[in-house]
C-alpha positions as CSV (number, residue, x, y, z in Angstrom):
1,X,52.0,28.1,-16.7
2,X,54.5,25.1,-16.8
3,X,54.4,22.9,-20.1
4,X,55.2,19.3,-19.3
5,X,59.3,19.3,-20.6
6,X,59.9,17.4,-23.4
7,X,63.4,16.3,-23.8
8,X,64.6,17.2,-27.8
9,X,65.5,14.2,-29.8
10,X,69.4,13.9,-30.7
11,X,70.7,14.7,-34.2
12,X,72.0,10.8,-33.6
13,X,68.6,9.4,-34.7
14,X,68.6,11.5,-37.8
15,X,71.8,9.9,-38.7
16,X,70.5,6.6,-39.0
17,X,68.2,7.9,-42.0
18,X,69.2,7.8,-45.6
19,X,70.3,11.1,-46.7
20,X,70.7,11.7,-50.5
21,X,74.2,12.8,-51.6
22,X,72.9,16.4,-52.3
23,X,72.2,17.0,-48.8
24,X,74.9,14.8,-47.5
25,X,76.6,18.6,-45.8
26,X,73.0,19.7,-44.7
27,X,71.3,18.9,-41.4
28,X,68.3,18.8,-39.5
29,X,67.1,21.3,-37.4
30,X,66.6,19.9,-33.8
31,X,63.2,20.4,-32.3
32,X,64.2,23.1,-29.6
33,X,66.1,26.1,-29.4
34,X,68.4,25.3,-26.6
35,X,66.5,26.2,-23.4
36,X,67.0,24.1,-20.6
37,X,64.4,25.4,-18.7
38,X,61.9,24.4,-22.0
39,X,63.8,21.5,-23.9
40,X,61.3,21.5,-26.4
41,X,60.5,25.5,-27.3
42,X,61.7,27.1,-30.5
43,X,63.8,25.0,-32.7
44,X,67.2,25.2,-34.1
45,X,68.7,25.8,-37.7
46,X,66.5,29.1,-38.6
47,X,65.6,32.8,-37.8
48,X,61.9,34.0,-38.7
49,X,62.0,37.7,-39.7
50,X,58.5,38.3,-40.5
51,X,54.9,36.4,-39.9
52,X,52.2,37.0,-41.6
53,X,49.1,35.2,-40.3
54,X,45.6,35.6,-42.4
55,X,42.8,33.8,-40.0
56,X,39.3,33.0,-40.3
57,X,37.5,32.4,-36.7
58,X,33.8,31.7,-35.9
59,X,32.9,32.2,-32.2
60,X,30.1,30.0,-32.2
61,X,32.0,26.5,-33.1
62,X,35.9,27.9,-31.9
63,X,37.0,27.0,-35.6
64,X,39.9,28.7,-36.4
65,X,41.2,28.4,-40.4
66,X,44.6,29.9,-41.2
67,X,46.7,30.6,-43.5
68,X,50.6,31.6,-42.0
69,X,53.0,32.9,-43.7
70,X,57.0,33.1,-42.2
71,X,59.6,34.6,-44.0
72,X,62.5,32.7,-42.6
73,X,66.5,32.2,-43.1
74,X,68.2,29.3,-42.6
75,X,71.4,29.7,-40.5
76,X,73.1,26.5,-42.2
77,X,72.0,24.0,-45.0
78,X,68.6,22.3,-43.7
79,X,67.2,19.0,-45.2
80,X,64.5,19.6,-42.4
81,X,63.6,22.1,-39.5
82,X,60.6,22.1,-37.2
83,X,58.0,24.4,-36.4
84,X,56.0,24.6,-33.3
85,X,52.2,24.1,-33.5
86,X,49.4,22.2,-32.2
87,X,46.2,22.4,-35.2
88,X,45.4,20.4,-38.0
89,X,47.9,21.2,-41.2
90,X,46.7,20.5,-44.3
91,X,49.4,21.8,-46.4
92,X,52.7,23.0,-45.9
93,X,54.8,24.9,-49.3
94,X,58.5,26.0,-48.5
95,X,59.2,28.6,-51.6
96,X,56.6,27.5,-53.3
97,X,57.2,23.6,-53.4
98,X,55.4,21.5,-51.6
99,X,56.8,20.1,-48.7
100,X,56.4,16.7,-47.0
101,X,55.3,17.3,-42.8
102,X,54.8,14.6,-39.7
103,X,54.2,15.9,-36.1
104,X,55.8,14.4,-33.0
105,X,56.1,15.4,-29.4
106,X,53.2,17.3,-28.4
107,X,53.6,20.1,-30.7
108,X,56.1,19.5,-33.0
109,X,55.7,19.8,-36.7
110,X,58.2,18.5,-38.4
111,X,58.7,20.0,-42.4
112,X,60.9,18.3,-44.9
113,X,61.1,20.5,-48.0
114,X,61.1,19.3,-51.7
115,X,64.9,21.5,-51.8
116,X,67.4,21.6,-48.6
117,X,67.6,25.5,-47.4
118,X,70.7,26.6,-48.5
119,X,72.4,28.9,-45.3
120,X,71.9,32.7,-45.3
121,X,69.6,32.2,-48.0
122,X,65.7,33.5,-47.7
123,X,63.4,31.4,-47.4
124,X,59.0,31.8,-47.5
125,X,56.6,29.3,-45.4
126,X,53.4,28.9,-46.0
127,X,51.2,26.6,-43.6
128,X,47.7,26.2,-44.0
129,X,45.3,25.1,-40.9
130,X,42.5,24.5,-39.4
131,X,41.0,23.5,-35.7
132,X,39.3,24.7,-32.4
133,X,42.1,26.0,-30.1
134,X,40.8,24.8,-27.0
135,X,40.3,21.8,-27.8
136,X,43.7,21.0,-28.4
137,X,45.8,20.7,-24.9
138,X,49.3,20.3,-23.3
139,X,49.0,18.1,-20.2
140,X,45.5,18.5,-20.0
141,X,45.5,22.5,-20.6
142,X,45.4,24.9,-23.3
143,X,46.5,28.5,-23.2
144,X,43.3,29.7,-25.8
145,X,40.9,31.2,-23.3
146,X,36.8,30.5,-24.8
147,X,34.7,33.6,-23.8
148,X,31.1,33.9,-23.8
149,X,31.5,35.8,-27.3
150,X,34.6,34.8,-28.7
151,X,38.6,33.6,-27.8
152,X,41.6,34.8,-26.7
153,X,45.0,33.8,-27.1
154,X,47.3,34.9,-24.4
155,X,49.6,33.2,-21.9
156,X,53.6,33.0,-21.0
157,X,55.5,31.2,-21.5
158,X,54.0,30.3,-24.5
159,X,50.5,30.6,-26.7
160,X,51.7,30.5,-30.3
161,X,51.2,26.8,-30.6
162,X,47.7,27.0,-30.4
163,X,46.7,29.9,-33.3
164,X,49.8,29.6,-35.6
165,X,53.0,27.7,-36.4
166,X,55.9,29.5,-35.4
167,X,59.4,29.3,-33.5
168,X,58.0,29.6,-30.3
169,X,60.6,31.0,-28.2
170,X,61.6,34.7,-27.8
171,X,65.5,34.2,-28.8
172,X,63.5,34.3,-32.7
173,X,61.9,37.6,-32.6
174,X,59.9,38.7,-35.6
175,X,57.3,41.7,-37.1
176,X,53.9,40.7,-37.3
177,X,50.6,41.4,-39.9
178,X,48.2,39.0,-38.1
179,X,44.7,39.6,-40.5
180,X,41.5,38.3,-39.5
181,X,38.3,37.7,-40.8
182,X,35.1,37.4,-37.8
183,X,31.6,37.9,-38.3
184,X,30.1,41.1,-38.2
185,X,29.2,42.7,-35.2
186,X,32.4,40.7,-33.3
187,X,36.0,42.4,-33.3
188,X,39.5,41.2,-33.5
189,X,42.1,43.2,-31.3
190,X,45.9,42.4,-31.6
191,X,48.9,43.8,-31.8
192,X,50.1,47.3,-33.3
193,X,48.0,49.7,-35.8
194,X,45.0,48.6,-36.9
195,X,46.1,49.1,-40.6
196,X,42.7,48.5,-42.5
197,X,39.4,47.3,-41.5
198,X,36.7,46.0,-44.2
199,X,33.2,44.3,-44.2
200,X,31.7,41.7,-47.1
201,X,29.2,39.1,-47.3
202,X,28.4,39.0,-43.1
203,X,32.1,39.0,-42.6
204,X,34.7,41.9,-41.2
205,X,38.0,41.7,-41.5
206,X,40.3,43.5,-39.3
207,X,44.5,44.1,-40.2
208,X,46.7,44.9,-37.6
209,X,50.6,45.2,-38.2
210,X,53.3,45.0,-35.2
211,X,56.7,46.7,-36.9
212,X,58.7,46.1,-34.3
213,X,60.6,42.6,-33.4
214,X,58.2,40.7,-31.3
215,X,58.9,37.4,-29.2
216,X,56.0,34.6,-30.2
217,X,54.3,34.3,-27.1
218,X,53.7,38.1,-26.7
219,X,51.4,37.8,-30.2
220,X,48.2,38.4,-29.0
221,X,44.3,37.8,-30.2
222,X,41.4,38.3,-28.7
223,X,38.2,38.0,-30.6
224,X,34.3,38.9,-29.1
225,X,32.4,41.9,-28.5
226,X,33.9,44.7,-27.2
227,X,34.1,48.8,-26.6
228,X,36.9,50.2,-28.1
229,X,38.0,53.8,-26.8
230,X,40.9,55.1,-28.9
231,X,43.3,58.5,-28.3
232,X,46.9,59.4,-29.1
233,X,50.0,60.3,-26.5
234,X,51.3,63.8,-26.4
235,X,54.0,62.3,-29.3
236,X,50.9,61.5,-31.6
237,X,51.5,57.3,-31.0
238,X,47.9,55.8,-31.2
239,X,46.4,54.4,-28.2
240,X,43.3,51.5,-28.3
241,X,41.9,50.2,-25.6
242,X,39.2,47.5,-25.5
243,X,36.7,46.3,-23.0
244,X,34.3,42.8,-23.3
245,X,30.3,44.3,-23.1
246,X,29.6,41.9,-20.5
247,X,32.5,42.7,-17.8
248,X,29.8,43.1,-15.3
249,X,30.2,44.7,-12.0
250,X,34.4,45.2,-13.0
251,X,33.7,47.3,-16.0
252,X,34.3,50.5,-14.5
253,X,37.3,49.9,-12.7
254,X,38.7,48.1,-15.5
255,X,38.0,51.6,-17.5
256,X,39.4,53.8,-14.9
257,X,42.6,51.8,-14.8
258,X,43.5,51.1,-18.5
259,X,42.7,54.6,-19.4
260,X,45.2,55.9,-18.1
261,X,47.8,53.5,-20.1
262,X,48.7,57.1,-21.5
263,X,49.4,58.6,-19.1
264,X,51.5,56.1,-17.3
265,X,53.4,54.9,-20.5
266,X,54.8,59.0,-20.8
267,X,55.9,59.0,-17.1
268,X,57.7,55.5,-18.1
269,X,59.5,56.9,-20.5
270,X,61.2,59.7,-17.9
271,X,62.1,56.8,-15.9
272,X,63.2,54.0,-19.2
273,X,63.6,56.3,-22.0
274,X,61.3,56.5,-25.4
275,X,58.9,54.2,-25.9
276,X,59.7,51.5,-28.4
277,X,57.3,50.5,-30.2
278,X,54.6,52.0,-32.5
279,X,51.2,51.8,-30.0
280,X,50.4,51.8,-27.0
281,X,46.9,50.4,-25.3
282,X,45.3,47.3,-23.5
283,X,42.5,45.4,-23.0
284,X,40.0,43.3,-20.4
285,X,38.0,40.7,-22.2
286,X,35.5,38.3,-20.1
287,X,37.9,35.5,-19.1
288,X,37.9,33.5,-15.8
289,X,41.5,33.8,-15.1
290,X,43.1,36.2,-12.8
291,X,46.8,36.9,-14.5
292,X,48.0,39.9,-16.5
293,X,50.9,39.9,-19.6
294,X,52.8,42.7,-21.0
295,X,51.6,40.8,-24.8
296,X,53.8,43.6,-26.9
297,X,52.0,47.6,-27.2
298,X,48.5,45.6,-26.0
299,X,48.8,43.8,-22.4
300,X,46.3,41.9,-21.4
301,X,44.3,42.5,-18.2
302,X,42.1,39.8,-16.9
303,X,38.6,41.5,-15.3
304,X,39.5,40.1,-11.8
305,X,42.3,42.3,-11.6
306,X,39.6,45.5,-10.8
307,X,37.7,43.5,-8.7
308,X,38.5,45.5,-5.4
309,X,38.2,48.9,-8.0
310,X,40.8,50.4,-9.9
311,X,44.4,49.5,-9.9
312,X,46.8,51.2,-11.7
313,X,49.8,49.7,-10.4
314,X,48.9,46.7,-12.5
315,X,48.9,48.8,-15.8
316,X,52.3,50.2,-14.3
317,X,53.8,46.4,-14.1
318,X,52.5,45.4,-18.1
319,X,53.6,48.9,-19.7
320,X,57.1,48.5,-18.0
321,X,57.5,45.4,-19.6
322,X,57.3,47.2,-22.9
323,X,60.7,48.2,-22.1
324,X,62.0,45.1,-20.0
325,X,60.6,41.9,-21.6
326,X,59.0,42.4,-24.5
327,X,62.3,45.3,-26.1
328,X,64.6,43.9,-24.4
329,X,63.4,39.7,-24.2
330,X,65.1,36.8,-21.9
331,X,67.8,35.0,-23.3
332,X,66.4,31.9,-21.8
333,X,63.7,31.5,-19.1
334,X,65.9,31.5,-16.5
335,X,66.1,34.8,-17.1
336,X,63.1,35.9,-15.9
337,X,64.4,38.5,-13.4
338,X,65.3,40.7,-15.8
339,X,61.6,41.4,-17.2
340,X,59.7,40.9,-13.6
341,X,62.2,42.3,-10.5
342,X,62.2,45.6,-13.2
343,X,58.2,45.5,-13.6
344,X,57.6,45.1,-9.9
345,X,59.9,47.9,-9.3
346,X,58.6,50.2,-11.6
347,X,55.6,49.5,-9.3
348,X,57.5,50.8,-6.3
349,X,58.4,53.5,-8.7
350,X,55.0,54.7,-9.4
351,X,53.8,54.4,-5.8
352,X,57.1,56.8,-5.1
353,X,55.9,59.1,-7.4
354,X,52.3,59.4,-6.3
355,X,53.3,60.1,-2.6
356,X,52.0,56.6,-1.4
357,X,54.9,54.9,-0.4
358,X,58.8,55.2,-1.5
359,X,60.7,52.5,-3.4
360,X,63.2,52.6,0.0
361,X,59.7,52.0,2.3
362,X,58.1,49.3,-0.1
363,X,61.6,47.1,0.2
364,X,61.7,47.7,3.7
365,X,58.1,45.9,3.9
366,X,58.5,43.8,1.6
367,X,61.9,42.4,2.9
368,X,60.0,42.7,6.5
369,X,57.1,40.2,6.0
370,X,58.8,37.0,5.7
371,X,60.8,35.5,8.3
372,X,64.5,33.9,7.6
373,X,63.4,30.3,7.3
374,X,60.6,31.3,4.6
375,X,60.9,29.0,1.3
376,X,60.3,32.4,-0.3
377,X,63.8,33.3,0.2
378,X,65.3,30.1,-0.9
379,X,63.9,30.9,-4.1
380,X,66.9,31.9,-6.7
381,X,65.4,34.9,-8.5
382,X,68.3,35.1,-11.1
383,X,67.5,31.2,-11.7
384,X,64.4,30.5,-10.2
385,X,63.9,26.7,-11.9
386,X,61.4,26.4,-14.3
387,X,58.6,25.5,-11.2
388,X,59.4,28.6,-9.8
389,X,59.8,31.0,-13.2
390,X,57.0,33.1,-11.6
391,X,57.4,32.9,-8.2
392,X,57.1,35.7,-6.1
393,X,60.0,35.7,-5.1
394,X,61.6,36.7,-8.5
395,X,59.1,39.4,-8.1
396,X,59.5,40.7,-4.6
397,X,63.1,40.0,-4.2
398,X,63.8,40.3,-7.1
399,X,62.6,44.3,-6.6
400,X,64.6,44.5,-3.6
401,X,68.0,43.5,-5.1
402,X,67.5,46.8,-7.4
403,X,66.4,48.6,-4.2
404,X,70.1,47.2,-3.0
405,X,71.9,48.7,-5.9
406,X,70.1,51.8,-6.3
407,X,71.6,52.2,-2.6
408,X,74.7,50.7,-3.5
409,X,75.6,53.7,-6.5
410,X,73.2,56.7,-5.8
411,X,70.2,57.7,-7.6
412,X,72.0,59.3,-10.6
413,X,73.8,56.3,-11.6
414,X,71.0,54.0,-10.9
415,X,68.8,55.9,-13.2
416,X,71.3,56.0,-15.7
417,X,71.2,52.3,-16.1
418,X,67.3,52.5,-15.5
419,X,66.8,54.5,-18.8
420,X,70.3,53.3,-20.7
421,X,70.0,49.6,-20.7
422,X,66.4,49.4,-22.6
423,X,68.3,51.5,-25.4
424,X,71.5,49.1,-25.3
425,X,69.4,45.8,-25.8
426,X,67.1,47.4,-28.0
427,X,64.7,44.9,-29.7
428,X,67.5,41.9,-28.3
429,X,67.6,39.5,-25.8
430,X,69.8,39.5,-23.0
431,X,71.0,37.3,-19.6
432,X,71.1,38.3,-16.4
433,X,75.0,38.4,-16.5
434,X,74.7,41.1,-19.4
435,X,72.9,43.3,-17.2
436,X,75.1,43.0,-14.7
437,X,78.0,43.7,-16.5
438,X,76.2,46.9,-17.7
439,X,75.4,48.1,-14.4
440,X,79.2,47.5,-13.4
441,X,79.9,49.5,-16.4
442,X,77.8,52.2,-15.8
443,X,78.8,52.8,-12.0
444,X,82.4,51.9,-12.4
445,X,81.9,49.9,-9.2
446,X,82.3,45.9,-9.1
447,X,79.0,44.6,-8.0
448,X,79.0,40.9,-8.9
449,X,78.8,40.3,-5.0
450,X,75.9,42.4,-4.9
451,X,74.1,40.0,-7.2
452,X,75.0,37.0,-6.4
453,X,73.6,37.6,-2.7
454,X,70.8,38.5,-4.0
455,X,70.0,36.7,-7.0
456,X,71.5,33.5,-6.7
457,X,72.3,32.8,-3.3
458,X,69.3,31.3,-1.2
459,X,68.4,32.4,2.1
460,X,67.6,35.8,3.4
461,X,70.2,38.2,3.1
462,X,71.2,41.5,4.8
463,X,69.4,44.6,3.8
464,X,71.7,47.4,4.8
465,X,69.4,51.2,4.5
466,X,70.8,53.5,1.7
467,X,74.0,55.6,3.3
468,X,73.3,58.6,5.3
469,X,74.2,62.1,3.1
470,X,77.4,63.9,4.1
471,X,77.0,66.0,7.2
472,X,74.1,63.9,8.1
473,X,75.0,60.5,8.8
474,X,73.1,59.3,12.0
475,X,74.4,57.7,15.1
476,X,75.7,54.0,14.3
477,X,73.6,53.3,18.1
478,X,70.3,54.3,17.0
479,X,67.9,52.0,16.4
480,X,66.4,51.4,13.1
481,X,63.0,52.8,13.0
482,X,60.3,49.8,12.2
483,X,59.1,49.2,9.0
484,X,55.9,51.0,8.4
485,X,53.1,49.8,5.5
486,X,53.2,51.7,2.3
487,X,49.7,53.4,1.5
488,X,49.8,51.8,-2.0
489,X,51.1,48.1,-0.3
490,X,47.5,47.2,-0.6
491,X,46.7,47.5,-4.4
492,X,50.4,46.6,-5.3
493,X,50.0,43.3,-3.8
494,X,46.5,42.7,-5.1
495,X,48.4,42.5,-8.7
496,X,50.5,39.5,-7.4
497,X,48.0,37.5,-9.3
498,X,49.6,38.6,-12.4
499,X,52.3,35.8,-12.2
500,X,49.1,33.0,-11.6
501,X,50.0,31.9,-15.3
């Protein structure tokens, strides 16, 4: 998904206004964050610590009501800041005051509160709301799915704006209690624990709590009818895992992949470390779309990933992320790498581990199938352009260029830096230059070269095979053998789809 970019307005304009002498040292927040791949996500002037959302939503008409609640700190004096949000407000109270609010832009709602926010001092938010998600749209699109029974809300690089107000960009990562209230009979599945779940007056209301940070657009709802199968890891973290009733002829594939979420998630963590985050699962509700997301310690699976059977590789990819992307988040979009080459490799990983194909034989393919004058390989995975954030090539490539340094600095360093670097960045953000200074520290070898070829230079570069073991290097005149297909080639590319945001 690409939202139409909005260029931010300049703190210029606000100049022009008439600013009382009490707030003559404060400013106003701009309405974006910085990103230049997404001028107009997150905004400037604030950090959100905590949100706590208490919805209302009735499947029939698609009316959301909410009540959001941010716990925020201003990072210098603000006479205004901006949130970003798409439904109807009908109030807005900044520690209790009223505030006055406008929108602009195509999601921008701008709040001007009775007292300027003083820097480093706490601050509470309360927004009150109402509409129908889908029918409000970006360009012509909106990222709230309708299902036969109910919505969902998930999509990157963004779905905030359409179920609550937020600063929508994953440099401002926050815990989440996200409460809802659905008739009885319908479910609401999110993030985390369910905390509490209680039913009055033809009503249910379901409380789920993420305690971990958590990037905006890996918030996740999905609200309908669904089987819920729960179970705990061998470490005792819950696992739930929720189906639509009316997946049709998918449903047991669907089932026979995301079951295994435990499974997969403790071989992940021999490969990235512990798991970070308090609970694990998935789920597959009865959308038309054909992408998966790693939305944080619930991904979401769209049904059309089973539709040739089961594919675990898929769950691979989104439980990955858990580590690399949702733990350890972008910087900025651009870099993108560092969540997708990882999940895709994690892939080849899993494939190496089941005897269907090694991580070596999957780049050989992979590199194999596109000849030198393809566009793929003029595609920049380390700064892919925001047309080309999900291109396949920061995938596939992407995967190769750790394929290049795992043969550049041996197994045991490259698994070093496989498993360290999640618990470096913990719960941060990162660029791709801050992983590969870590790699560079970890090997003690200078691989900026290595990089560069790969991840920002286009065309299609060499692919040298790992180095022959001592006493067994092989003739520098034979040929290379040719590139045979990977068993698990098949079900690894059916899960391309998962970047068809």
């Amino acid at each position: 998904m690409h939202r139409k970019v909005i260029a931010p307005s300049v703190l210029a304009a606000s100049l022009l206004l008439v600013i009382p002498a009490s707030a003559a040292s404060s400013v106003q927040g701009a309405p974006g964050i910085g990103d230049p791949y997404y001028p107009a996500s997150g905004n400037s002037g604030y950090d959100v610590s905590h949100y706590d959302l208490r919805l209302q939503y009735q499947p029939k008409t698609d009316l959301l009501e909410g009540t959001a609640t941010l716990l925020t700190t201003a990072r210098q004096d603000l006479s205004r800041f901006n949130l970003d949000f798409g439904l109807k407000v009908s109030e807005i109270r900044v520690n209790g005051a009223k505030a006055k609010f406008a929108t602009s832009g195509e999601h921008e709602l701008e709040v001007t509160p009775a007292q300027v926010l003083k820097k480093d001092t706490p601050a509470s938010v309360v927004v009150k709301y109402a509409g129908k998600p889908s029918e409000f749209k970006i360009d012509g699109w909106s990222a709230w799915q309708r299902t036969p029974d109910g919505g969902v809300a998930a999509q990157e690089p963004d779905s905030a704006v359409w179920w609550f107000p937020s600063n929508d960009h994953p440099l401002d990562k926050a815990t989440f209690d996200i409460s809802v209230n659905v008739p009885d009979g319908t479910q609401a599945i999110s993030n985390g624990v369910l905390q509490s779940q209680s039913s009055r007056l033809g009503w249910t209301r379901y409380n789920w709590r993420s305690n971990k940070p958590q990037a905006t657009y890996l918030a996740t709802l999905a609200i309908g009818k669904f089987d819920v199968t729960t179970g705990t890891t061998a470490s005792g973290l819950p696992i739930v895992n929720a189906y639509s009733k009316d997946l049709g002829d998918n449903a047991g594939a669907a089932r026979a992949s995301v079951e295994r979420t435990g499974e997969v998630a403790e071989w992940l963590e021999g490969v990235f470390g512990p798991y970070p985050f308090n609970a694990l699962g998935g789920y597959v509700p009865n959308v038309p779309s054909s992408f998966a997301l790693e939305t944080q310690t619930r991904p979401f699976y769209s049904p059309k990933q089973f539709a040739n059977g089961a594919n675990v590789s898929v769950v691979v990819h989104e439980l990955a992320h858990q580590w690399y992307g949702d733990s350890v988040s972008v910087d900025g979009w651009k870099d993108i790498w560092i969540n997708e080459g990882f999940a895709r490799y994690s892939q080849w990983l899993w494939s190496e581990k089941e005897g269907e194909g090694t991580a070596q034989e999957l780049a050989d393919w992979t590199y194999g199938q596109r000849a030198a004058d393809d566009p793929f390989w003029q595609v920049k995975p380390g700064d892919p352009g925001p047309d080309n954030q999900f291109h396949g090539a920061v995938y596939d490539r992407g995967a190769i260029a750790l394929q290049a340094l795992r043969n550049e600095i041996g197994d045991e360093k490259f698994f070093k830096i496989l498993k360290g670097w999640p618990t470096e960045r913990a719960y941060g953000n990162a660029k791709v230059g801050d992983f590969v200074r870590y790699a560079e520290k970890v090997s003690a070898k200078p691989l900026a070269q290595l990089f560069e070829t790969w991840l920002y230079t286009p065309g299609k570069p060499a692919f040298a095979p790992p180095a022959a073991p001592a006493g067994n290097a092989r003739s520098l005149k034979a040929p290379a053998a040719k590139p045979v297909e990977p068993k698990s080639w098949k079900k690894i590319a059916e899960t391309n789809t998962i970047h068809d945001h």
